[in-house]
Biopython code that builds the backbone (N, CA, C, O; Angstrom):
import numpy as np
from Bio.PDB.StructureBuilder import StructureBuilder

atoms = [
    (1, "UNK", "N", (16.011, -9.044, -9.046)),
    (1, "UNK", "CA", (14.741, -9.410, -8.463)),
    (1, "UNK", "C", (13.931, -8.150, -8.207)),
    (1, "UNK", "O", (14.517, -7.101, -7.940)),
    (2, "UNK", "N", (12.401, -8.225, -8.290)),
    (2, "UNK", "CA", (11.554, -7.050, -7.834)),
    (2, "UNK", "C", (11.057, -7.676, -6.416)),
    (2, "UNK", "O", (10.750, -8.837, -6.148)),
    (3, "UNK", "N", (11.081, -6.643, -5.695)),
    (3, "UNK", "CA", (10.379, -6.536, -4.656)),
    (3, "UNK", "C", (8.925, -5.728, -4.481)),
    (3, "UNK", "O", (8.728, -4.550, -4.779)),
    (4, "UNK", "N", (8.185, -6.450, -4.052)),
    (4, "UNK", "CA", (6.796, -5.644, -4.119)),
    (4, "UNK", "C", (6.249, -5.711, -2.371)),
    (4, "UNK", "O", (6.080, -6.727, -1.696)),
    (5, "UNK", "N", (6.069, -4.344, -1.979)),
    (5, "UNK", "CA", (5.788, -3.968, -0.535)),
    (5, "UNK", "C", (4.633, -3.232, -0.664)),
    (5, "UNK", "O", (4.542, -2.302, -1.465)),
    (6, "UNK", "N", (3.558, -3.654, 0.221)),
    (6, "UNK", "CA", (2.098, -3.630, 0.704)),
    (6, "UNK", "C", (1.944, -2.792, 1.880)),
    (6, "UNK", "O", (1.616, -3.528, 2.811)),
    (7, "UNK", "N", (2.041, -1.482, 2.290)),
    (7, "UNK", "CA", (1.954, -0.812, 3.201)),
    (7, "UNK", "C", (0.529, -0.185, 4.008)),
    (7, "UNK", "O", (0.100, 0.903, 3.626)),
    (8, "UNK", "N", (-0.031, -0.772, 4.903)),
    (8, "UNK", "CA", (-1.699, -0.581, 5.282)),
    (8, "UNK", "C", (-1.065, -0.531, 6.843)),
    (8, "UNK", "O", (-0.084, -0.976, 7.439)),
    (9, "UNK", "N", (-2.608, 0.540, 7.208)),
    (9, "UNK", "CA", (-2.590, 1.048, 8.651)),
    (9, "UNK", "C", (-2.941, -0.089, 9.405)),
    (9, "UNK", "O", (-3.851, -0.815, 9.003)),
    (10, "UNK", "N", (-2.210, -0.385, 10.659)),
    (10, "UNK", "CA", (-2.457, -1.746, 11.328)),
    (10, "UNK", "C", (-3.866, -1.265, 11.958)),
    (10, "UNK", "O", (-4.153, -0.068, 11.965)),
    (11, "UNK", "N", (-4.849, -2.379, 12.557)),
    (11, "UNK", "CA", (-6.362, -2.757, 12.959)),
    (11, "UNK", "C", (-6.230, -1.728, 14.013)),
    (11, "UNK", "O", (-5.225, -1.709, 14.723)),
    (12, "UNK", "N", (-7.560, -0.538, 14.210)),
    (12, "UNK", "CA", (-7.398, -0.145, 14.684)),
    (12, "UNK", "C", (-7.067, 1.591, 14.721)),
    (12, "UNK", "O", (-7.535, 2.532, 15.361)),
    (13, "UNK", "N", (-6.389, 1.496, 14.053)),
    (13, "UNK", "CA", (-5.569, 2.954, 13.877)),
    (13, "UNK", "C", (-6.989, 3.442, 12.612)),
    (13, "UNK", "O", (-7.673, 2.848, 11.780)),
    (14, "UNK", "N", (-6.833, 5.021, 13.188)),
    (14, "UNK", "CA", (-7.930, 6.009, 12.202)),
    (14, "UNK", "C", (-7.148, 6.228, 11.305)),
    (14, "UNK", "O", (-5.975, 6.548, 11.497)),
    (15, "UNK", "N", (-7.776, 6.065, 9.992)),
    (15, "UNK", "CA", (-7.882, 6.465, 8.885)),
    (15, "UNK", "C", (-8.470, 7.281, 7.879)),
    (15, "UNK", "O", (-8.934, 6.795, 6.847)),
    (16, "UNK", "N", (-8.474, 8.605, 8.151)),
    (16, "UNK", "CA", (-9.145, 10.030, 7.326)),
    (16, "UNK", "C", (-9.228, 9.936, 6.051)),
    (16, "UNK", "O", (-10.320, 10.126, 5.516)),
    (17, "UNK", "N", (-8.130, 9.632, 5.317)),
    (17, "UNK", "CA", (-7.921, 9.253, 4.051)),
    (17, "UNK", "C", (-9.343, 8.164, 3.225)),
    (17, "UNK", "O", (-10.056, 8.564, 2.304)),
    (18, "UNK", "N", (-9.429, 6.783, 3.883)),
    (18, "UNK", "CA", (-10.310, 6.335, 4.490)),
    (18, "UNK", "C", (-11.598, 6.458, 4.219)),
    (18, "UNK", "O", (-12.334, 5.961, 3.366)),
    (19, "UNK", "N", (-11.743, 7.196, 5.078)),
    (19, "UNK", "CA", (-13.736, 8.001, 5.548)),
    (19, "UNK", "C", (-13.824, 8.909, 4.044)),
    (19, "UNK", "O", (-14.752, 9.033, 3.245)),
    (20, "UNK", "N", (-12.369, 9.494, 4.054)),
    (20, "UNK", "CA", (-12.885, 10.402, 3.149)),
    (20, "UNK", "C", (-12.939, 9.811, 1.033)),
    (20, "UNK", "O", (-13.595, 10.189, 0.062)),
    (21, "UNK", "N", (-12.265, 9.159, 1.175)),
    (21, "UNK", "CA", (-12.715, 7.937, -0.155)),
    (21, "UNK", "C", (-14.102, 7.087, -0.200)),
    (21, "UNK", "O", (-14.735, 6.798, -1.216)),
    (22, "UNK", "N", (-14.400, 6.781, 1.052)),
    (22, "UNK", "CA", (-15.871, 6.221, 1.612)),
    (22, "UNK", "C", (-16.838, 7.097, 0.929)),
    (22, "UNK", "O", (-17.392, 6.887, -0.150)),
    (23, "UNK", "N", (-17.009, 8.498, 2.014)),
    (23, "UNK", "CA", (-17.844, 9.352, 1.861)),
    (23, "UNK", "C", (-17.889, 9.577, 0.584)),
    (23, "UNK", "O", (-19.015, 9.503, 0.091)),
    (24, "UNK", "N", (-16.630, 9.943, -0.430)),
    (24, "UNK", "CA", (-16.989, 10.431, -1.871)),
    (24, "UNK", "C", (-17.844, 8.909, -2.229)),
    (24, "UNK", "O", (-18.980, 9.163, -2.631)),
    (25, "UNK", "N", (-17.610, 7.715, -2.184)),
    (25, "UNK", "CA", (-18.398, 6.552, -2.989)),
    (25, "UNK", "C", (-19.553, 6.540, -2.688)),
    (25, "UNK", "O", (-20.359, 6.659, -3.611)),
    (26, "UNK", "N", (-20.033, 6.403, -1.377)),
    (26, "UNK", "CA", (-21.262, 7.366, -0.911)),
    (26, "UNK", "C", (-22.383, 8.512, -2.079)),
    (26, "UNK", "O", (-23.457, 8.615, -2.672)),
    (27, "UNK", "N", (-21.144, 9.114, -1.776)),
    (27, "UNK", "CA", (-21.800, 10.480, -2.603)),
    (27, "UNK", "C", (-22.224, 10.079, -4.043)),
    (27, "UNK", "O", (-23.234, 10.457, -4.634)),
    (28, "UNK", "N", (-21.373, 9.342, -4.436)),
    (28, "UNK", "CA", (-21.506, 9.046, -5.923)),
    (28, "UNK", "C", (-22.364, 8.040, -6.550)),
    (28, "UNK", "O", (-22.551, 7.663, -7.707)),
    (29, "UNK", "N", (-23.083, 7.557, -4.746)),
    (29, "UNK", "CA", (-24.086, 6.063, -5.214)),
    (29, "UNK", "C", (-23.429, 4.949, -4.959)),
    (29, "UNK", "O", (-24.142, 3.946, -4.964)),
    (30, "UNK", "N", (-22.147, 4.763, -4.706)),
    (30, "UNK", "CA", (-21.848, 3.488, -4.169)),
    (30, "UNK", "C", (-22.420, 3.181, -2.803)),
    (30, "UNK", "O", (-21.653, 3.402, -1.866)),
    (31, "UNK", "N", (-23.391, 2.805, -2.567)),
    (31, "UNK", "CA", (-23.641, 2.128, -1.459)),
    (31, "UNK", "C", (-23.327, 0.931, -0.833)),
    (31, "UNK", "O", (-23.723, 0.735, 0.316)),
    (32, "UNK", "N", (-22.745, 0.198, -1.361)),
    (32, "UNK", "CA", (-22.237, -1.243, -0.924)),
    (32, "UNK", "C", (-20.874, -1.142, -0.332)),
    (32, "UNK", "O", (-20.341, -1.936, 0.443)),
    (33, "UNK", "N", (-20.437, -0.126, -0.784)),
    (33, "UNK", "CA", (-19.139, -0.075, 0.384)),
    (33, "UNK", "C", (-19.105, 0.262, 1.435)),
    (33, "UNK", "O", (-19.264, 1.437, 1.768)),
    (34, "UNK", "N", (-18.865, -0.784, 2.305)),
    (34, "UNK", "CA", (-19.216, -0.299, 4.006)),
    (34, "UNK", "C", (-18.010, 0.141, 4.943)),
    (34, "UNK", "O", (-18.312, 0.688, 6.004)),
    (35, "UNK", "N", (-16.326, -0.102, 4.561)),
    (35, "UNK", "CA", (-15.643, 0.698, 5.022)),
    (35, "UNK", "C", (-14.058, 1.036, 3.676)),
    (35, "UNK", "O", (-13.713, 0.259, 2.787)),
    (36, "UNK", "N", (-13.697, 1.822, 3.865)),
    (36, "UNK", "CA", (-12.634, 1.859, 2.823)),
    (36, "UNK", "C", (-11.121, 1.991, 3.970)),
    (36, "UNK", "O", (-11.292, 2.707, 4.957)),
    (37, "UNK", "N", (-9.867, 1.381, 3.825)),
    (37, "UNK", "CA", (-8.936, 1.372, 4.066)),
    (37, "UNK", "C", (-7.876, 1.829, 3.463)),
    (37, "UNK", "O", (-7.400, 0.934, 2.765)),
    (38, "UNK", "N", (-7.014, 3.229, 3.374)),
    (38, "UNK", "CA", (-5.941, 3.429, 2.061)),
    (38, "UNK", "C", (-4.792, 2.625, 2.552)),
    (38, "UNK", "O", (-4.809, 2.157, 3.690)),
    (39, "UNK", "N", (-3.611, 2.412, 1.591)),
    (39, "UNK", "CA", (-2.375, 1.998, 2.178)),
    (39, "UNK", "C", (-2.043, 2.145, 0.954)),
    (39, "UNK", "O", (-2.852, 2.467, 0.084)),
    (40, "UNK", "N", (-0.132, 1.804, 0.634)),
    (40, "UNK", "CA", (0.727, 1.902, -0.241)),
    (40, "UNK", "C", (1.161, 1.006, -0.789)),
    (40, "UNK", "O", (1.270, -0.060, -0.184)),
    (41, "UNK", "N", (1.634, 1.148, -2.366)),
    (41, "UNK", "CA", (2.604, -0.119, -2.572)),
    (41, "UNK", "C", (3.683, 0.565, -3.391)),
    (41, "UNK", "O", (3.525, 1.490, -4.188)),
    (42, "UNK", "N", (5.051, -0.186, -2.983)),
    (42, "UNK", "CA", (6.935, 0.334, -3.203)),
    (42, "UNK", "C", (7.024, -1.120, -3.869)),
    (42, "UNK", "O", (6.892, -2.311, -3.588)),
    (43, "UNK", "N", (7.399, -0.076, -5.161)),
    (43, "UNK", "CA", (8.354, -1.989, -5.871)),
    (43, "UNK", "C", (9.824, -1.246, -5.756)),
    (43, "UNK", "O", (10.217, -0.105, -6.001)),
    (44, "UNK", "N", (10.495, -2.552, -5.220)),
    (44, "UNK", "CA", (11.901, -2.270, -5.747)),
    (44, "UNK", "C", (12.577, -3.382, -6.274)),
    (44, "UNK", "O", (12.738, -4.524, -5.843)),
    (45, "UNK", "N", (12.924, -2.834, -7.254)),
    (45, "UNK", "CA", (14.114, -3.728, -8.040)),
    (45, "UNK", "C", (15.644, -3.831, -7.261)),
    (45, "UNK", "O", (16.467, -2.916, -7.267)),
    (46, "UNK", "N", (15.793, -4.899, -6.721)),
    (46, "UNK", "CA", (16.688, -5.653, -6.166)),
    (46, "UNK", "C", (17.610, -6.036, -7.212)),
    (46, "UNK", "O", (17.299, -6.479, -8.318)),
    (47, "UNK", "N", (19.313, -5.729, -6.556)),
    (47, "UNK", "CA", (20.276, -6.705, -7.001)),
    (47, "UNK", "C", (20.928, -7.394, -6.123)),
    (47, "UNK", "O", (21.819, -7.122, -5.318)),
    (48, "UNK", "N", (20.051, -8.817, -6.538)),
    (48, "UNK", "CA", (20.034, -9.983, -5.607)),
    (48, "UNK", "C", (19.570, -11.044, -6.327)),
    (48, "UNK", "O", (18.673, -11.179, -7.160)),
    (49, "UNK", "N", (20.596, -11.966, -5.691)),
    (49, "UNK", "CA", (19.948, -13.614, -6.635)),
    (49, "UNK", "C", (19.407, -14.113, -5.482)),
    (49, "UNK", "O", (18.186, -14.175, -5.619)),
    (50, "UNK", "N", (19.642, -14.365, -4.777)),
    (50, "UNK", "CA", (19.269, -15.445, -3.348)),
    (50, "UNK", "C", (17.427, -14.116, -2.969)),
    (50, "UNK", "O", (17.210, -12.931, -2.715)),
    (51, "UNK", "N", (16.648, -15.369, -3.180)),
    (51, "UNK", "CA", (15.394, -14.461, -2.465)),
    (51, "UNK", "C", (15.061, -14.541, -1.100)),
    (51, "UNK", "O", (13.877, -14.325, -0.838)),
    (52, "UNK", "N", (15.640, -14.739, -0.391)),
    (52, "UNK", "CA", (16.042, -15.152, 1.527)),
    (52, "UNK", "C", (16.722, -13.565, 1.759)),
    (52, "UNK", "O", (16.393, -12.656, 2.521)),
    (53, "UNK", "N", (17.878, -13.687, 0.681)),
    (53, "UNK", "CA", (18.665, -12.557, 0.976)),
    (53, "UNK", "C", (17.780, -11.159, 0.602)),
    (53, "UNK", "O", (17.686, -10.156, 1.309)),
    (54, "UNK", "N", (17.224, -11.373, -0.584)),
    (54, "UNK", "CA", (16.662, -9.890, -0.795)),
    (54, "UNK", "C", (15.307, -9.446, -0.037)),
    (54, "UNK", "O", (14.935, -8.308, 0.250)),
    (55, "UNK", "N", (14.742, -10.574, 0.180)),
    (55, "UNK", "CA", (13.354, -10.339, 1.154)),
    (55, "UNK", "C", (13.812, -9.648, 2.537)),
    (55, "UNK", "O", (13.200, -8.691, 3.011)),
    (56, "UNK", "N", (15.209, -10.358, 3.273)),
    (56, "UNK", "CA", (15.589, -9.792, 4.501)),
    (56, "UNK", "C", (15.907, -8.539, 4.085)),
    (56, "UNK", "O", (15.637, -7.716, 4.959)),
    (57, "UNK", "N", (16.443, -7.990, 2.954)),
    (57, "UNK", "CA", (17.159, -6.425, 2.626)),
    (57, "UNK", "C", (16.269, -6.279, 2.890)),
    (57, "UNK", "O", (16.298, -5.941, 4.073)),
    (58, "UNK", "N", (14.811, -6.319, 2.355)),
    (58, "UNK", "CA", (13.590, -5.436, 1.890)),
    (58, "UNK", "C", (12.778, -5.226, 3.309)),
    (58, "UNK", "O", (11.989, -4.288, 3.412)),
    (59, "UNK", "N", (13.031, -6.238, 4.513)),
    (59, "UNK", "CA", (12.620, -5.857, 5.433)),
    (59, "UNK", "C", (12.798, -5.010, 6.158)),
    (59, "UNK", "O", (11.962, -4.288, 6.701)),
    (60, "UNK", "N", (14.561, -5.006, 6.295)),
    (60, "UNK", "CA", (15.313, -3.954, 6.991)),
    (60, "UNK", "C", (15.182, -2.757, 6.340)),
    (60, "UNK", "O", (15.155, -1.790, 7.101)),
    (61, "UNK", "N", (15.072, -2.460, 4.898)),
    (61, "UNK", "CA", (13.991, -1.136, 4.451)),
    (61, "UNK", "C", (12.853, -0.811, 4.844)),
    (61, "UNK", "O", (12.532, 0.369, 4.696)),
    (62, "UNK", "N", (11.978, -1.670, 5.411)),
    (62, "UNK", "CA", (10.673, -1.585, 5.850)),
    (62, "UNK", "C", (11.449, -0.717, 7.018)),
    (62, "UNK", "O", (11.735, 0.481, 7.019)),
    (63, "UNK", "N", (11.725, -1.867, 8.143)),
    (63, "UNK", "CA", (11.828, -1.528, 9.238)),
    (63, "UNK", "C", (12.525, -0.147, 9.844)),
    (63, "UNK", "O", (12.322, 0.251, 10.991)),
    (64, "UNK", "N", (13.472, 0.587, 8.774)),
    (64, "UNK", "CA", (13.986, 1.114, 8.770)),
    (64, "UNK", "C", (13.499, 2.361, 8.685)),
    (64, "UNK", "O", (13.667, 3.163, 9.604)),
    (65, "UNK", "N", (12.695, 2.733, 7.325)),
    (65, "UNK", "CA", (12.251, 3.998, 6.046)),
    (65, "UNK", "C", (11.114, 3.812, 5.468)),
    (65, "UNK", "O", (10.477, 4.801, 5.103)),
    (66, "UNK", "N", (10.625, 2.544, 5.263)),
    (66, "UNK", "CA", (9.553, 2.456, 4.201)),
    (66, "UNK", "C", (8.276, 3.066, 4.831)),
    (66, "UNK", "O", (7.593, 4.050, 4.548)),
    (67, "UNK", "N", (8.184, 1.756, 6.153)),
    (67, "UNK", "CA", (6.743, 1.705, 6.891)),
    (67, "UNK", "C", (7.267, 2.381, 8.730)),
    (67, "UNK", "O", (8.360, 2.297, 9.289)),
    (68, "UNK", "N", (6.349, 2.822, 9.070)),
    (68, "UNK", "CA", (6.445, 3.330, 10.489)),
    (68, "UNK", "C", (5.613, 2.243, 11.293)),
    (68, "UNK", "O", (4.464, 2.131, 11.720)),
    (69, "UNK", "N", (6.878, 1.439, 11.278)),
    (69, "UNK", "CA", (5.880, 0.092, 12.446)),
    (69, "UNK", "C", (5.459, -0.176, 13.739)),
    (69, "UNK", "O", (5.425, -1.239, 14.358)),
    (70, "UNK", "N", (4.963, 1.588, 14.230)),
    (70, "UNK", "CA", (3.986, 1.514, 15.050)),
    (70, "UNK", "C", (2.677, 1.768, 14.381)),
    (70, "UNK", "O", (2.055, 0.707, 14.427)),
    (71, "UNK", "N", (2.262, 2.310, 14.027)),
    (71, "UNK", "CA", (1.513, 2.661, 12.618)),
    (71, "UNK", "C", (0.909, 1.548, 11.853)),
    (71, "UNK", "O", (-0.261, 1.196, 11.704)),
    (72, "UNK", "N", (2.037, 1.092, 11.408)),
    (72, "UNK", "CA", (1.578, 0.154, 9.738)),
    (72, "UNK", "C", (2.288, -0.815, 9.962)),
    (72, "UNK", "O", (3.235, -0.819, 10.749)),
    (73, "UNK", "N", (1.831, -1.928, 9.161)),
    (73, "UNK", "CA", (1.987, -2.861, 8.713)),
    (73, "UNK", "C", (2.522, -3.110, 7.087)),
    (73, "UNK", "O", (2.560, -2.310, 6.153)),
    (74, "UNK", "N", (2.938, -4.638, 7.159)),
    (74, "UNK", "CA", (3.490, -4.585, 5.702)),
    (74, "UNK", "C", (3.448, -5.738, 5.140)),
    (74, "UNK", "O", (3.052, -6.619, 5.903)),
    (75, "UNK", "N", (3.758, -6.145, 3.882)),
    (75, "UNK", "CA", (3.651, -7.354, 3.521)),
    (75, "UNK", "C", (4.732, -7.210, 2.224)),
    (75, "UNK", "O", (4.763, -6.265, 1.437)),
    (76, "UNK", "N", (5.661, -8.471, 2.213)),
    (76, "UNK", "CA", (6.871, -7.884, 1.162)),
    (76, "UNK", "C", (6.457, -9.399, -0.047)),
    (76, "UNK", "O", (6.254, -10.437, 0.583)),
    (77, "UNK", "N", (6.367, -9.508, -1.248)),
    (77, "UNK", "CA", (6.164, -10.355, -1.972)),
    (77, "UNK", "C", (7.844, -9.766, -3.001)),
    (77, "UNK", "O", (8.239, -8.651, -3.344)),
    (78, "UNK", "N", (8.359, -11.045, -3.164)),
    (78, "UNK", "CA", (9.229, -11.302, -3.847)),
    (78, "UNK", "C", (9.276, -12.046, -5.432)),
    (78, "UNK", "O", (9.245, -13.244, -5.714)),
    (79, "UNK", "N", (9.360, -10.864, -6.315)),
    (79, "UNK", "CA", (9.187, -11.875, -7.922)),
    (79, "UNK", "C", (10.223, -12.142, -8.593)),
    (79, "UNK", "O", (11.172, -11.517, -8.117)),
    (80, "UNK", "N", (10.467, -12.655, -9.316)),
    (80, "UNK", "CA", (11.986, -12.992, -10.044)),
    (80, "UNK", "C", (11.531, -12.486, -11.698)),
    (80, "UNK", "O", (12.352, -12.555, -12.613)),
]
sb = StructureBuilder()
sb.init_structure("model")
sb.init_model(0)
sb.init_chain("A")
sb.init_seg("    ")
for serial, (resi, resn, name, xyz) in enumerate(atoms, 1):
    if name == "N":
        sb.init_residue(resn, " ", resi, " ")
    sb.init_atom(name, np.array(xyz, "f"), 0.0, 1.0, " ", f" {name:<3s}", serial, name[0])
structure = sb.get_structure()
């Protein structure tokens, strides 16, 4: 199984990264973008049949190493 993990700064928290992707679209004439947000995405390939079972692995990786969950947030999508 692949695992696909969505890593973004929870509501709230500053984002430099952010302002500073903004400002370049800005610069470049994008004007319609009114805020930019960065975050990550981790695939992992799972060996696992049961997707209950590999979604819980993939959490306890979150919770663990992946994401700093004071910080961030996450979202784990499971594909076969």
């Amino acid at each position: 199984m692949r695992a696909i993990v969505d890593i973004y700064l929870k509501p709230g928290v500053l984002d430099p990264q952010g302002k500073a992707v903004h400002h370049a679209l800005e610069s470049l004439g994008f004007d319609e973008v009114k805020e930019v947000r960065v975050g990550k995405q981790i695939q992992l390939t799972i060996d696992e049949n049961d997707e209950a079972k590999a979604k819980e692995r993939v959490k306890q990786m979150c919770e663990t190493l992946l994401a700093n969950t004071v910080i961030e947030d996450y979202k784990i999508e499971i594909v076969q």
